[in-house]
Residue, then its C-alpha position, 0 to 999 in steps of 0.5 A: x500500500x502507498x502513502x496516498x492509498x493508506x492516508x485515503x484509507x485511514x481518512x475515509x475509516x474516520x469520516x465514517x466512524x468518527x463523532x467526537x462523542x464529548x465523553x470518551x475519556x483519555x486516561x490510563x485508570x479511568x473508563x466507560x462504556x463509550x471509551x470502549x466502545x470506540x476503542x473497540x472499533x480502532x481495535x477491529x479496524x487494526x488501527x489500535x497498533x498499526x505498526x505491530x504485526x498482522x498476526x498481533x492485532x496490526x498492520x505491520x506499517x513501517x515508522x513513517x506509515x503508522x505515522x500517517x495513521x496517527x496524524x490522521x486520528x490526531x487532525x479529528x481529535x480521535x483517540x486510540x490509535x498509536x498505541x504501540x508506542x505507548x500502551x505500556x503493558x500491552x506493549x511489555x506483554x507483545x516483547x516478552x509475554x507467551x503467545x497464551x497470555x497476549x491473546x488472554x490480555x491484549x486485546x482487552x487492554x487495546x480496547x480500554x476493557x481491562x486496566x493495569x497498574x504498576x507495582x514496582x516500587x516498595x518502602x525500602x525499594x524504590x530507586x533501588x527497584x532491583x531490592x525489592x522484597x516482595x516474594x512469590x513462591x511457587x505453589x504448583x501451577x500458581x505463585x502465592x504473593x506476600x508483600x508491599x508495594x507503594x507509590x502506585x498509581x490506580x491501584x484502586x481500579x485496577x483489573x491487574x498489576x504488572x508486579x516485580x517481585x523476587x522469586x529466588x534470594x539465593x542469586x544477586x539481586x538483579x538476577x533473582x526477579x520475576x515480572x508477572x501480571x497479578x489480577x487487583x480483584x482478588x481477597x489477598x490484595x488490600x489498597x490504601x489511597x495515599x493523599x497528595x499534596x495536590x489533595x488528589x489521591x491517585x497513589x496507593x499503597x498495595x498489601x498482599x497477603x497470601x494473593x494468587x497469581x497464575x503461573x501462566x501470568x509469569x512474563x518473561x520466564x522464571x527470574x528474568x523478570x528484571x529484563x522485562x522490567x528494563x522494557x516496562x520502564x522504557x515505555x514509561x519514561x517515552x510517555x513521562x518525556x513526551x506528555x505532561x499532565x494538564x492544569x484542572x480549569x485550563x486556565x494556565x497550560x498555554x503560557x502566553x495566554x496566561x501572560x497576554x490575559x494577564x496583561x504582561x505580554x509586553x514585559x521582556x523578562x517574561x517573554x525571554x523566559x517563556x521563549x526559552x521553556x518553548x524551545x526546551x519544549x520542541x528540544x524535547x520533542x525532538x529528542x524523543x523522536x529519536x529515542x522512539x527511532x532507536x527503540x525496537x520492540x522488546x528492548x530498552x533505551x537509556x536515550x529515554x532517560x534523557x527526555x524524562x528529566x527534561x521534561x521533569x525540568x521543563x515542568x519546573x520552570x515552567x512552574x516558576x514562570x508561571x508564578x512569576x506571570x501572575x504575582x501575588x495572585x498565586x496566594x490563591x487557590x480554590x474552585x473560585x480562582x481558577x487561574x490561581x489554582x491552576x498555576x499551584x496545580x502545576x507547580x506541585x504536580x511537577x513533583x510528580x514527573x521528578x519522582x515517578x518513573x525513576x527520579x531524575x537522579x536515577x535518570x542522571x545515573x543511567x545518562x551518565x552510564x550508559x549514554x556519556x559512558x562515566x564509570x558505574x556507581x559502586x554497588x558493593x551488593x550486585x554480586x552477592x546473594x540477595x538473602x545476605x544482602x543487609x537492610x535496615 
């Protein structure tokens, strides 16, 4: 198929079915039957994850085809396409999952049926994800899981957690982690909403207590599980690095908006500083264009850190101009100042993108590594048996 065949083809799809219903919901967590009832629809039309193969769910279209598809969708406002770029647990279970479990979980997942959460990190384990000590210890042809988990996002919807856990503790760390899919909906999993500083309460500390999850869940294979991880945390940080959370009202995304209706457009200072998180902003753009270029299915790239903590910093200062726009007025808050709000909304929120997904001091590490090639940082426990391994 030529360009001009597909980009009529994927245009004509939309003219048809696309209405711009005003309820479709966008989120990783959040659902509802007309969300999925579209999803539906790409899903059996292949435009879900075009550039995946026929044989998955695809179309097996090359980088510069699938992006003829998502520009389609993205010109009519049209969600659900362009997921193999970003649907991180569909995407993680495509690399590395058997073909019994994909067809078990991906199709669900493709058409919002089915939600995930991430149970990575724990209290003593959290940029140190290869210490985590939850365990899953193999009872015939299911694990029994015990354990903590916390900082997790949208563990209280949640239909499974793509849970790291340790399976072996008598190898080193890294090589004693198995990754699994664990169903949420189970007695043996208990959820404790974390509030926020924002006042929102979308983390959760996770408990489990003698929780099932079927062998034929185990991703990757028996203590192999930190590869699949590598993986998981590769999509992650591409979207992290690619979007950001939006304010509550819109009254303060746009910067110069903020500025011209704050009537300090004019001011020099203000437009230097806006300039510039323009210009970090398209940088960025740039640069995970390129991370997405070298990324192939099935494996990870630290090129990925690098948009991560730009965009954690971008946030920043984006945090601090907008303060800056409107003065004292940031005293504020509350539904009726919206401007206001908006503006602390995003200031604290951008906490949000420095910590989760790895903190950017964790991102500084890997660019260091594996991109300027510096000497690693000692870990005097790599190499030894995790049970001797000390904690306090």
């Amino acid at each position: 198929m030529t360009n001009e065949d597909l980009r009529r083809e994927v245009n004509d799809w939309l003219a048809a079915h696309w209405r711009a219903p005003g309820t479709i919901i966008q989120s990783m967590w959040e659902t509802n039957a007309e969300t999925r009832a579209w999803h539906t629809k790409v899903f059996e039309a292949r435009w879900s994850v075009p550039s995946w193969p026929v044989e998955w769910f695809g179309r097996g279209l090359d980088d510069e085809q699938t992006n003829i598809v998502i520009e389609a969708f993205a010109q009519v406002g049209a969600p659900g396409t362009g997921q193999d770029r970003f649907n991180l647990p569909a995407n993680t279970l495509l690399a590395a999952a058997s073909d019994e479990l994909k067809l078990t979980l991906i199709p669900g997942l493709l058409k919002k049926d089915i939600t995930t959460c991430l149970l990575y990190s724990e209290p003593s384990a959290g940029s140190d994800l290869a210490g985590v000590r939850t365990r899953a210890e193999r009872d015939g042809d299911r694990f029994i899981v015990n354990g903590q988990k916390v900082w997790t996002s949208g563990a209280t919807v949640a239909d499974y957690g793509m849970l790291i856990c340790r399976t072996d503790w008598d190898v080193p760390k890294h090589s004693g982690l198995s990754f699994f899919f664990l169903p949420m909906k189970q007695a043996g999993v208990e959820v404790r909403p974390l509030r926020q500083i924002t006042g929102e309460a979308h983390f959760n500390e996770v408990f489990f207590t003698d929780a099932v999850v079927p062998a034929s869940h185990l991703v990757g294979g028996l203590n192999r599980g930190w590869r699949v991880l590598q993986t998981a945390l590769a999509y992650e940080r591409s979207s992290m690095g690619a979007r950001a959370r939006g304010s509550r009202h819109g009254a303060a995304d746009d910067l110069v908006a903020l500025a011209r209706a704050a009537g300090r457009l004019d001011d020099p200072l203000l437009r230097q500083d806006i300039a510039r998180t323009v210009a970090l902003r398209r940088l960025n753009t740039l640069n995970n264009a390129r991370a997405k270029a070298e990324l192939e299915q099935g494996t990870s790239s630290s090129i990925m850190s690098l948009g991560k903590l730009a965009m954690s910093r971008i946030l920043h200062e984006e945090a601090r101009v907008r303060t800056a726009i409107i003065g004292v007025e940031s005293l504020l808050a509350g539904e009726t100042q919206p401007t206001a709000d908006d503006v602390n909304f995003l200031a604290l929120n951008a906490y949000f993108t420095s910590i989760g997904g790895g903190t950017d001091q964790i991102q500084k590490n890997i660019i260091s590594e594996r991109v300027l090639g510096l000497p690693r940082e000692p870990e005097l426990d790599r190499n030894i048996p995790f049970k001797q391994v000390r904690s306090g």
